[in-house]
C-alpha positions as CSV (number, residue, x, y, z in Angstrom):
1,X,97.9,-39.0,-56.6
2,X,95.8,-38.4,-53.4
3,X,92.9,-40.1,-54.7
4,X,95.3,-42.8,-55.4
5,X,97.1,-42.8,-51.6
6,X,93.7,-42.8,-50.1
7,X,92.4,-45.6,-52.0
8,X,95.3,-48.0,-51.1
9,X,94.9,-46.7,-47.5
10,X,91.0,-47.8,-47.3
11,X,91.7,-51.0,-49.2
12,X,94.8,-51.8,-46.3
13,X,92.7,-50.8,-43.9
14,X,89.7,-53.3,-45.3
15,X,92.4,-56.4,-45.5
16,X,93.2,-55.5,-41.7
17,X,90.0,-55.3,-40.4
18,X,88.9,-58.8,-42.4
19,X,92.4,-60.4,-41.2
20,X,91.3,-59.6,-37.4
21,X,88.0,-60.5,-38.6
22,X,89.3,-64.0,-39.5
23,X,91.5,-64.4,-36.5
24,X,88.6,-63.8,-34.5
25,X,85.6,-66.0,-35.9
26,X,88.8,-69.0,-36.3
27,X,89.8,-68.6,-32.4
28,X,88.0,-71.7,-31.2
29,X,85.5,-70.8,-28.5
30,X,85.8,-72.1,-25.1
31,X,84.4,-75.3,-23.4
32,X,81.3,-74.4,-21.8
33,X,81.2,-77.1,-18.6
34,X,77.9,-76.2,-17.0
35,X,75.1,-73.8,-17.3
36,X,72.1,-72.4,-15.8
37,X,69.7,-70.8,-18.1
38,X,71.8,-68.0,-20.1
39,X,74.9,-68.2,-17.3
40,X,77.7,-70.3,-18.5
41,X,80.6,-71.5,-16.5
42,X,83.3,-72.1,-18.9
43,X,86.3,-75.3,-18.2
44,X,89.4,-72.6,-17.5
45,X,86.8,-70.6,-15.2
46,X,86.1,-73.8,-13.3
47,X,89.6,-75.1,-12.9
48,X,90.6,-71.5,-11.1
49,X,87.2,-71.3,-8.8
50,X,88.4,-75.4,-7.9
51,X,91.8,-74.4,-7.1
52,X,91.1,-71.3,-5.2
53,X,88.7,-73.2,-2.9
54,X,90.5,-76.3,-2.4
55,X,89.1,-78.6,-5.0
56,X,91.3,-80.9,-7.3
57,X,90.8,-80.3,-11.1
58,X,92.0,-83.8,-12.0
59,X,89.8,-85.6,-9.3
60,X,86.9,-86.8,-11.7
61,X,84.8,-87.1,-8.2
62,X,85.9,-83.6,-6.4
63,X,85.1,-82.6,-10.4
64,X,82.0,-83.6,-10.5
65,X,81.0,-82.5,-7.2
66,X,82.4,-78.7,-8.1
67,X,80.0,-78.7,-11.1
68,X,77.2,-79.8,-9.2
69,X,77.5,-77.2,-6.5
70,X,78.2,-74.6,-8.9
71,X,74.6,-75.2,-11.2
72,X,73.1,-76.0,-7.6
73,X,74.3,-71.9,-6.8
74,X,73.5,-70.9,-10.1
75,X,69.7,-72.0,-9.9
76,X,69.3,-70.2,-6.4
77,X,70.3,-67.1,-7.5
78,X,68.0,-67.5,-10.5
79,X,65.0,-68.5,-8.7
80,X,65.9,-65.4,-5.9
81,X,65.9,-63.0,-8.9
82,X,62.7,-64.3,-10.5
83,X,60.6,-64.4,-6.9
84,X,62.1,-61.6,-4.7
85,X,63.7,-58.9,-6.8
86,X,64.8,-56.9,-3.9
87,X,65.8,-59.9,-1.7
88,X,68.1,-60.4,-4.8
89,X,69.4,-56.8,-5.0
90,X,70.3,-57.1,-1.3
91,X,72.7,-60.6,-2.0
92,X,74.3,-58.5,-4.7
93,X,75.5,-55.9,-2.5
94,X,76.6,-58.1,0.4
95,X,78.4,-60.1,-2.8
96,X,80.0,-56.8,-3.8
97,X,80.8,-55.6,-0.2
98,X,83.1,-59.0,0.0
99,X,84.4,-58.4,-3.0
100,X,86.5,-55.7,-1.3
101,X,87.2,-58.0,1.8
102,X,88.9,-60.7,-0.8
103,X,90.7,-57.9,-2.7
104,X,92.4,-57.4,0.4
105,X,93.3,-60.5,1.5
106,X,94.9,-61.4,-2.1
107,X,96.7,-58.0,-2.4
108,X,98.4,-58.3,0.8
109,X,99.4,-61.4,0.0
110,X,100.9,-60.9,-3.1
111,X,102.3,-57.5,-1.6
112,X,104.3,-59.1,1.4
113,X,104.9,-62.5,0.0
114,X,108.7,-61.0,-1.2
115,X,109.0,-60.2,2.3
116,X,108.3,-63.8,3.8
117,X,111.0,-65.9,4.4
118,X,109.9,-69.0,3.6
119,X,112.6,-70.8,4.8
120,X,112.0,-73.3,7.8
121,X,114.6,-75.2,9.5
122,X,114.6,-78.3,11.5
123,X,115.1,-77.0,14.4
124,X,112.2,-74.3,14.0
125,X,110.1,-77.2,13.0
126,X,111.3,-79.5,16.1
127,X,110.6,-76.7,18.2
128,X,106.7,-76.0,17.2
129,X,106.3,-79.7,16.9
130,X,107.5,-80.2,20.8
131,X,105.4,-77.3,21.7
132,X,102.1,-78.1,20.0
133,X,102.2,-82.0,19.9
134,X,98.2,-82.5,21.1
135,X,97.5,-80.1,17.7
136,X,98.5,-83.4,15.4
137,X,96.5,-86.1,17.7
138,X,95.3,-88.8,15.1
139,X,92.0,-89.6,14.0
140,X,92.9,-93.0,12.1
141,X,95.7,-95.3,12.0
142,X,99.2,-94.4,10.5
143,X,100.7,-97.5,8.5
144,X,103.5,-99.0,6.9
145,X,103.1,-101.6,4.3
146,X,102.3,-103.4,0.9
147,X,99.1,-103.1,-0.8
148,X,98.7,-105.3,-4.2
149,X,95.5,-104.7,-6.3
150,X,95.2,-107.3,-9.9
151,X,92.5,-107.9,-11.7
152,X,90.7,-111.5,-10.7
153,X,91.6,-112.9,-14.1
154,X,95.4,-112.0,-13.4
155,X,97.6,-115.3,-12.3
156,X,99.6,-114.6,-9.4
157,X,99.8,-118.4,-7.8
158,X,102.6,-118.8,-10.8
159,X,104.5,-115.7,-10.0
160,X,104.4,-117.1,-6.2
161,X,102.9,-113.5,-5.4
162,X,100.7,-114.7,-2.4
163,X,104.1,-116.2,-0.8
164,X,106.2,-113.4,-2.1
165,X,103.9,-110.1,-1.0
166,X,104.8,-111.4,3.0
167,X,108.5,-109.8,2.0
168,X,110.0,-113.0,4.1
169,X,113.1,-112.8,1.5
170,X,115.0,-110.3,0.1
171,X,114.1,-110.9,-3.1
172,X,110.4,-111.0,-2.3
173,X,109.8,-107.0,-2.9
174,X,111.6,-106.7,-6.6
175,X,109.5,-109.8,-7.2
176,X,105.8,-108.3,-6.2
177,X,107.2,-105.0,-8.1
178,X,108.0,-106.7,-11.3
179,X,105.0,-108.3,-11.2
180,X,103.1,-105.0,-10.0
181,X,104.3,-103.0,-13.4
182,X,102.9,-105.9,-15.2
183,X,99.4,-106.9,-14.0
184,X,98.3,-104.1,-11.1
185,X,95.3,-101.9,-10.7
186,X,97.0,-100.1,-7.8
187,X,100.4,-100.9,-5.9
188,X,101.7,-99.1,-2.7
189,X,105.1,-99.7,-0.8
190,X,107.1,-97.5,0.8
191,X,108.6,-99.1,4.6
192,X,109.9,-95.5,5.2
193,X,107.2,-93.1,5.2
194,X,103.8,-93.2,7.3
195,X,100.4,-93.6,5.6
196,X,96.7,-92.4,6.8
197,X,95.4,-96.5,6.7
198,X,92.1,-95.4,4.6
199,X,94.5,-93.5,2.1
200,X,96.5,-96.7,2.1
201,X,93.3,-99.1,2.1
202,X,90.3,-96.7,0.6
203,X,90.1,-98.8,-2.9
204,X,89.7,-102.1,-0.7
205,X,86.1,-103.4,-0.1
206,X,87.0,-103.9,4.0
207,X,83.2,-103.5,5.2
208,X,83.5,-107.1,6.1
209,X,86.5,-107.1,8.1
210,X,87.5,-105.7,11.6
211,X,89.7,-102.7,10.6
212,X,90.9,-102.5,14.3
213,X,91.8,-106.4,14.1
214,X,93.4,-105.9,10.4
215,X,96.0,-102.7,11.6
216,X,96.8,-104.3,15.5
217,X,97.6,-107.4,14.6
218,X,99.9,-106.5,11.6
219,X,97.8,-108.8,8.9
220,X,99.0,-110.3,5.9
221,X,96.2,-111.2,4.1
222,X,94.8,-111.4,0.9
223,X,91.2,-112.1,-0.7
224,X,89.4,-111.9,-3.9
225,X,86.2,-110.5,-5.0
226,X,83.9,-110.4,-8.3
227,X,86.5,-108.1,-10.1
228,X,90.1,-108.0,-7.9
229,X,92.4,-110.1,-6.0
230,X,93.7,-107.7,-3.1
231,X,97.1,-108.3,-1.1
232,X,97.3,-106.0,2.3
233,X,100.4,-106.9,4.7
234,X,100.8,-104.2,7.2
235,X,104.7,-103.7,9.2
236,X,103.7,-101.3,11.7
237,X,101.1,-99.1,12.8
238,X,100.7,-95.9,15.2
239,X,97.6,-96.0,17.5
240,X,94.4,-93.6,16.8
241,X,94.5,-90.9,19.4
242,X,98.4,-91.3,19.0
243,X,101.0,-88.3,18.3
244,X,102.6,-89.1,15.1
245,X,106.0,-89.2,14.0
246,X,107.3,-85.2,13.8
247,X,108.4,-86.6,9.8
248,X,105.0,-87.1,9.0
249,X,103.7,-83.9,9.8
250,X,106.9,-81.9,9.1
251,X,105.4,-80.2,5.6
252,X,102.3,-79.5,7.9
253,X,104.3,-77.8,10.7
254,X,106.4,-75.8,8.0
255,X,103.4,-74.6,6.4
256,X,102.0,-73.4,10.2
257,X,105.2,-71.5,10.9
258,X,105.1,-69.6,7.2
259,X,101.6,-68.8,7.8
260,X,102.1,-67.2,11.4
261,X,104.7,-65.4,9.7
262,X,102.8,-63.9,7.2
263,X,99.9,-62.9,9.5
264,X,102.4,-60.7,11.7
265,X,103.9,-59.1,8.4
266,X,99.9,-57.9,7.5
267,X,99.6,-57.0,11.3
268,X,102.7,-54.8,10.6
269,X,102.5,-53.7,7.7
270,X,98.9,-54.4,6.5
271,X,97.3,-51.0,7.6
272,X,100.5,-49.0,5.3
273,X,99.8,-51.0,2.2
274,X,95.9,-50.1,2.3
275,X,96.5,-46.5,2.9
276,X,99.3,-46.3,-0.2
277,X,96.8,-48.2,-2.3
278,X,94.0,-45.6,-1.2
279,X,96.0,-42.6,-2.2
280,X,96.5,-43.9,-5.7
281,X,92.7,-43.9,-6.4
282,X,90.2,-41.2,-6.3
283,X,87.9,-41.3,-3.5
284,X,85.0,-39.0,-2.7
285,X,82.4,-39.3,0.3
286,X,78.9,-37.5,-0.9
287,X,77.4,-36.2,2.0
């Protein structure tokens, strides 16, 4: 009967370790993006090393240029290793000594982010905004206006587009968006929020035109290239060097304010949480 037992035990135990077994070689093996030599940077790696330093995962050029900087690293840590051993040991320990430095900053954060108030209100934001309004000078023009982008081959002369995208007539605006959801490469409107002009105008091939001229004289124009017909009308501007509107910078402010915040919650309570996580760890000086 024991014999028995034992053999039903082993043979459970064998179907177990061949079902993990299974489980294991079918689990499909991540998308290696880039590699140098035998270091491999895998695609979920790279997406939380882009976010982390400010990159955009979905921007194929920000994308690129992360995977290019990346293997660029890569091969000069190689070529360290390979030519100076102990030139190599030494960027490994400064490495590891900022290890610590980034632990910190992360576990504070997490630790005293239940403590932030978050919450900003328009009269905090007014207030910072009167106080610090030389902080948001402008570097480029803020805009209002209608941008139109359609393929060359597109017919807009029929639709009365290059009449209609002036917005002379009320109806002019649900005509240039019917015809936008129809035929465009790219379409902006919006007459109530500010733009950066080169966010509004960085797909438009301007090199041959006076920006200057194109943003101060409020110009409705339009052109065509090899590839795209391209309608610009600009309703109003702010001057470079200007102070913008407090709506435009009002996420900007709000994120200022929540930041100061939680600088003086570390400075009060920064040197408490490091001492509380240095008691929960064994620590030994060797003399």
């Amino acid at each position: 009967m024991g014999s028995k037992r034992y053999k039903l035990t082993l043979q459970a135990g064998l179907w177990a370790s061949l079902f993990c077994f299974v489980l294991i070689s079918c689990k499909p093996k991540e998308k290696v993006v880039a590699s140098v030599d035998d270091t491999e940077l895998t695609e979920s790696d790279a997406w939380v090393l882009m976010r982390h330093l400010g990159y955009d995962p979905n921007n194929t050029a920000e994308y690129d240029a992360f995977l290019k900087e990346w293997c660029e690293n890569e091969a000069l840590k190689k070529e360290l290793e390979s030519t100076d051993p102990e030139l190599y040991r030494l960027v490994n320990l400064r490495a590891n000594a900022f290890e610590g430095e980034l632990a910190k900053f992360y576990l504070e954060e997490e630790s005293l982010k239940a403590k932030l108030d978050t919450t900003v209100s328009k009269e905090q934001m007014k207030a910072y905004y009167d106080k610090h309004k030389e902080e948001f000078l402008l570097s480029d023009y803020l805009v209002k206006g209608l941008y139109l982008k359609v393929p060359k081959s597109a017919d807009y002369k029929t639709f009365n587009i290059d009449q209609a995208y002036l917005l002379k007539n009320d109806k002019d605006l649900s005509d240039v968006n019917s015809y936008a959801k129809l035929y465009a490469e790219n379409f902006y409107f919006n007459d109530s929020s500010w733009i950066y002009f080169t966010e509004l105008s960085k797909d438009i091939p301007l090199t041959k035109y006076n920006v200057d001229n194109i943003v101060l004289n409020r110009s409705k124009t339009y052109f065509t290239d090899e590839e795209f017909t391209y309608f610009l009308n600009i309703l109003d501007y702010t001057l470079k060097d200007d102070i913008p509107p407090m709506e435009f910078v009002s996420e900007q402010i709000k994120e200022i304010i929540v930041l100061n915040r939680l600088q003086q919650l570390k400075e009060q309570h920064g040197s408490t949480l490091i001492q509380k996580i240095k008691d929960k760890h064994e620590i030994s000086i060797h003399k």
